[in-house]
N, C-alpha and C positions, 0 to 999 in steps of 0.2 A: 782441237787447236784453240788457245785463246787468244782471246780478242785483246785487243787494244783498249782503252779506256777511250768511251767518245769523250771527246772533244767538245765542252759547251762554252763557245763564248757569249760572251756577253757586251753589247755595244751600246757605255752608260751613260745618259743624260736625261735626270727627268727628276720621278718623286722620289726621295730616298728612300718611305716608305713600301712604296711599292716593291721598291728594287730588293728589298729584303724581303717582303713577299716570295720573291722571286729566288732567291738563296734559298729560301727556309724548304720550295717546294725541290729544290737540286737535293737541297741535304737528307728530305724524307724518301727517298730513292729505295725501292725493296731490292734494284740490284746496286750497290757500289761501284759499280765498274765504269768511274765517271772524271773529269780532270774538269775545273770550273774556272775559268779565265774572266773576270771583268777588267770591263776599260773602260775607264771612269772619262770622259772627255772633259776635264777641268772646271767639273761642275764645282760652281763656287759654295760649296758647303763642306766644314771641316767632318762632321760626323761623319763622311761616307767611311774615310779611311780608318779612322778610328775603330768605324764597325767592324771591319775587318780585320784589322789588326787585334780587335778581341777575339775574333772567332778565331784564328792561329791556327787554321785548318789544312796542312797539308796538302791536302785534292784543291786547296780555292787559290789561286793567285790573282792579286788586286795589282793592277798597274794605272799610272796618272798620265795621261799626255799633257806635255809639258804646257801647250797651248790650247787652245781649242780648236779640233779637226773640222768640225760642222759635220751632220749624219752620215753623207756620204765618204766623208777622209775618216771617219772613225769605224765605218765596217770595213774601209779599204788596210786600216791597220787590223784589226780581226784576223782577216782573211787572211796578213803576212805572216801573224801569230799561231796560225793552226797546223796545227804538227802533226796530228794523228793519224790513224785511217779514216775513220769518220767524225765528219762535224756537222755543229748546228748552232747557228747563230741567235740566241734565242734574244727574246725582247725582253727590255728591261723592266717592264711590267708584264709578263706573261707570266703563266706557273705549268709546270709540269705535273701534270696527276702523277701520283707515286709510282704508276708502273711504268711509266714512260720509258726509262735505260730498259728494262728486262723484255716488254714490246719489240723495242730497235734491236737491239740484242738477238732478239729470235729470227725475226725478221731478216737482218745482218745472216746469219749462220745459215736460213733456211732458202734464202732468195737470193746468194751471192751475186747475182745478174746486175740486181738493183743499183743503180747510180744514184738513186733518187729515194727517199723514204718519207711517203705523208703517212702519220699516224692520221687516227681520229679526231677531229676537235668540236670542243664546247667554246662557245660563246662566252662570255662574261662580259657584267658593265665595270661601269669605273670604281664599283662599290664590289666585286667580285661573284655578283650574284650569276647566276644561269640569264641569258637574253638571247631572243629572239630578235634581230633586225630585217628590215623587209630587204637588206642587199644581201646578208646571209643567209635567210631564208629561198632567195633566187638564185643564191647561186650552188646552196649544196641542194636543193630540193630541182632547180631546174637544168641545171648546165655541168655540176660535177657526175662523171661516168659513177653509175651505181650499180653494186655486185652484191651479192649476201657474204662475198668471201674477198679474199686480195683482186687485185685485178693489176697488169704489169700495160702500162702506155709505153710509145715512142712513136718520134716519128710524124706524119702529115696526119694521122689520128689528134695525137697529143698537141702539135700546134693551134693546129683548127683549132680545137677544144679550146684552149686556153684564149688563143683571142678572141674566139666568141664573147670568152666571160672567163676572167683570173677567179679561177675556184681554189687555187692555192694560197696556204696560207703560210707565208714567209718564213717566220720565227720558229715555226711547226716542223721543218725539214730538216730531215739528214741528207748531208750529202757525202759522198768517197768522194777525201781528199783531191785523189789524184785527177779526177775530173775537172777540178779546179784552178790546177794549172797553169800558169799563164792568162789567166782571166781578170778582169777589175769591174770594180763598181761604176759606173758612169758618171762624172758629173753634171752633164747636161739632163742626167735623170734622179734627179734628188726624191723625186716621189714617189716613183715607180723602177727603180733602178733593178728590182730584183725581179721584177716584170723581163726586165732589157738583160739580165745576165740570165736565168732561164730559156730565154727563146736560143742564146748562144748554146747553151749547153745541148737542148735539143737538136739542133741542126749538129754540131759535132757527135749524134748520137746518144743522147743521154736514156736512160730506160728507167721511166718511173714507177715506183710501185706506191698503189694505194692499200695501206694499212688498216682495214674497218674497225680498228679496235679504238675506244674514244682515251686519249690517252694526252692528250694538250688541254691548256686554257688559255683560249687567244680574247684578253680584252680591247674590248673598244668603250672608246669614251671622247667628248666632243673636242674635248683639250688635243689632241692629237694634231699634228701637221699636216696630214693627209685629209683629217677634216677642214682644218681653215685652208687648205689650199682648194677644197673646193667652190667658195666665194669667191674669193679673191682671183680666180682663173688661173692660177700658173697649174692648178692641178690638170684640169684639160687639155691648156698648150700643151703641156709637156706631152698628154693622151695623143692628142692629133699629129705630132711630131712622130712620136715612137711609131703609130698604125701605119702611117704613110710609110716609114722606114722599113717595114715589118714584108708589107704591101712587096712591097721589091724586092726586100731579100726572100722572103718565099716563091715568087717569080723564078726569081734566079734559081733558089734551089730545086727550082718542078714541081711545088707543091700548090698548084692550082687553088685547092680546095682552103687551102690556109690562106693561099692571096687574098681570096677572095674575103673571107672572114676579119681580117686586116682591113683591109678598104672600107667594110660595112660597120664596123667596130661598131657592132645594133646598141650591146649594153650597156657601150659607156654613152651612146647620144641617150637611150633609156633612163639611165641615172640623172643626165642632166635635165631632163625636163623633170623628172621628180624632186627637183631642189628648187624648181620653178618657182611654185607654191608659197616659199618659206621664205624668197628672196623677195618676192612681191608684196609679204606681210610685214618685210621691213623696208622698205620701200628704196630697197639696194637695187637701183634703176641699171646701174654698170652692169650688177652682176645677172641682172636679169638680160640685159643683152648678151655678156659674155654668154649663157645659160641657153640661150635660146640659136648664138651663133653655133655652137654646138653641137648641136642637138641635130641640124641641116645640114651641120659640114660632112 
């Protein structure tokens, strides 16, 4: 039977560079069986479109929102846009290693169960190189389930797991559509929002399957939102709000062992005393408080 062409959006606001980084790895694809959607959120630069409009690529459709959605209203149009059987909303500074489609692909055909599809990922910094960070490093080396082969979660396993420690990586997932249904991005969760739409998916059942094969490139780099939102605190609030919420809905749903892991939320009070350090060399007293409320609550 054939497949459907996944479904990659793309939800745009950033370097333009990059973003074509980001193109150039969709277009190097060794399988074709791909449909490329950007959504440019009215990033004020004329080259974006332009770029695209050179490229005159069939498989790529460039759309502009008229205004600016802000991250969360801009994966929330994504989401209304994806039509396929499977999607993935990738970053607009990520790259897919070449094999990426033909991975999912297989994976797709061979594990039809999957609602969920994490390929492998590498690291990169903001310069594209291979990195090591000490929160990547903890969390694929100490908290994500490791197999020599696939391995399929759901369920109070797979909760647990993830609020101990988000080993997933966002932009890296496929998901079926149809799972998707009726769901939305949060906006009282702009940092973590895909944290708060996961835990949904799980509890209505979701079965994820981990992919060993290293087939992503998820960069980080200090410029990101998710970085400065961790000075500035709205990255934690947001933290402490969601675990609390989590706390209860796993309650409610019988899942003791996930309650619990919710309540303790160890590795995000762990993170914030590791930015202790960096806060006190700049003698960001606020955030050394925020940092340290934290870290207790």
């Amino acid at each position: 039977m054939t497949q459907e062409p996944l479904d990659i959006l793309v939800p745009f606001w950033g370097e333009p560079a990059l973003l074509r980084e980001t193109v150039a790895s969709v277009l190097a694809q060794t399988d074709d069986n791909w449909h490329l959607t950007v959504v440019d959120d009215d990033y004020p630069d004329p080259s974006v479109a332009q770029y695209f409009a050179d490229l005159a690529d069939p498989r790529i459709t460039y759309l502009r929102n008229e205004q600016n959605l802000g991250v969360t209203g801009n994966f929330r149009r994504c989401l209304e846009l994806a039509s396929r059987e499977h999607v993935v909303f990738l970053g607009c500074d990520d790259r897919l290693l070449p094999q990426f489609v033909e991975v999912v692909a297989r994976a797709r055909r061979e594990v039809p169960e999957a609602t969920i599809i994490e390929v492998g990922v590498q690291v990169i910094d903001q310069h594209g190189e291979p990195v090591s960070t000490l929160a990547d490093t903890v969390k694929q080396r100490l908290f994500m389930p490791r197999s020599a082969g696939r391995q399929l979660l759901s369920g109070e396993e797979l909760a647990a797991s993830l609020l101990r420690a988000n080993w997933l990586y966002w932009p890296s997932l496929v998901f079926r559509r149809d799972t998707l249904a009726g769901k939305d991005f949060r906006d009282d969760l702009p940092l973590i929002q895909d944290l708060g739409l996961i835990r949904e998916l799980i509890t209505d059942g979701a079965v994820l399957l981990l992919e060993p094969e290293v087939a992503f490139e998820y960069r980080r780099h200090l410029e990101s939102a998710s970085v400065a939102g961790l000075y500035d605190g709205t990255r934690f609030a947001g933290e402490r709000m969601f675990f609390a919420e989590s706390a209860e809905v796993m309650a409610a749903h019988g899942w003791p062992r996930a309650a619990r892991a919710a309540r303790w939320h160890l590795t995000s009070r762990l993170h914030a005393l590791t930015l202790v350090p960096a806060a006190l060399r700049q003698r960001d007293w606020a955030a050394v408080r925020g940092l340290l409320r934290h870290a207790v609550r």
